[in-house]
N, C-alpha and C positions, 0 to 999 in steps of 0.2 A: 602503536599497533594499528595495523589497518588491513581492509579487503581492496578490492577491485574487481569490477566488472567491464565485461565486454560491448561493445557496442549490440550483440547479435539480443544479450542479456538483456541489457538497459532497455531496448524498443521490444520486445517480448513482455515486460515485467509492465509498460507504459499501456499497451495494448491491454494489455488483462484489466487493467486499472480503468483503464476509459472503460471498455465492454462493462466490468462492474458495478460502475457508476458510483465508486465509492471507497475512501480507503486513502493510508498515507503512506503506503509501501509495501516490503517484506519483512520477514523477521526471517533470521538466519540463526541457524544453532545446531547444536551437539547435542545426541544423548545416548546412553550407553543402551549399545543393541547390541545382536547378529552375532557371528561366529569371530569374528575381531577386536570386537569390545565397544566399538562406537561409530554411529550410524548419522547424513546429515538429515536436518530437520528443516524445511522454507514451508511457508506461510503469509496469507495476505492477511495483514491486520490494517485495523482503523484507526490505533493509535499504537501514540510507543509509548512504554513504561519510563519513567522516571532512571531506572537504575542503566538503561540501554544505553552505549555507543551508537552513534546513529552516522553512518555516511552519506550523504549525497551525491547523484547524480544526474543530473538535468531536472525531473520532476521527478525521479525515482529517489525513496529515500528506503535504504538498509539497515535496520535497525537488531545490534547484534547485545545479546547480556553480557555481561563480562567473564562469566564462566567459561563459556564458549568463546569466546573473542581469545583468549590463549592459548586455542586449541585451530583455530581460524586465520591465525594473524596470516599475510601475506598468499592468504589466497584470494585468487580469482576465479569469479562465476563467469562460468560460458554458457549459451545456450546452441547446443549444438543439436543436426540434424541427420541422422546416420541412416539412410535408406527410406524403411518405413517410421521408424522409429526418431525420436526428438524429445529434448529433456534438457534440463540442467546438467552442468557437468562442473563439478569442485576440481580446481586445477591445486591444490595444498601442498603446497613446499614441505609442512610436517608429517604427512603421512609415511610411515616406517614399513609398513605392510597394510595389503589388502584380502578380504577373504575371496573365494575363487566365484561368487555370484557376484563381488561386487556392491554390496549390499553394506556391508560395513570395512571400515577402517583403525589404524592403529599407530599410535604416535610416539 
C-alpha cells in the first residue's frame, strides 16, 4: 500500500516546515464526517507514532495510521491553485462518490 505526492505538494508541505521551524512532516487520515460518510484529515506533526506507515519524500516524511492507509492506498496529494483559492487536493482512486460541497467522500 502506498500514497504519492506531487511535486507542487512536496515543496508546499517543505515550505511550511522550514517557516515553522519545527516538525518531521504530515499525518494524513480518514475520519467519518459530512454528508458522505468520510472526510480527509492532514496535519503537521513532530513525531510519528509507532503504529504509522510513514512515506518519504525528499525531507518531507507522510506519515499515514493503518486504518486510514486502506481507505488511502494509491492516492495522490496535490497541491493545487485555482484562482483565488489554493489547498490540498486528494486525487483517490477509491472514492465511489462525493457529497455536493465536497466536503466528504465515499468508498
Amino acid at each position: 500500500m502506498a500514497i504519492s505526492m506531487t511535486d507542487a505538494a512536496v515543496n508546499h508541505v517543505a515550505r511550511f516546515l522550514e517557516k515553522r521551524g519545527h516538525g518531521s512532516g504530515i499525518r494524513v487520515g480518514v475520519r467519518t464526517s459530512g454528508c458522505s460518510g468520510m472526510a480527509y484529515v492532514l496535519e503537521f506533526i513532530d513525531q510519528v507514532e509507532d503504529e504509522d506507515q510513514v512515506f518519504e519524500f525528499g525531507d518531507v516524511r507522510v506519515a499515514i495510521d493503518p486504518k486510514s492507509l486502506v481507505y488511502l492506498d494509491g492516492t495522490e496529494l496535490d497541491f493545487v491553485k485555482e484562482g483565488l483559492n489554493e489547498g490540498f487536493k486528494f486525487n483517490n482512486p477509491n472514492v465511489s462518490s462525493e457529497c455536493g460541497c465536497g466536503e466528504s467522500f465515499n468508498v
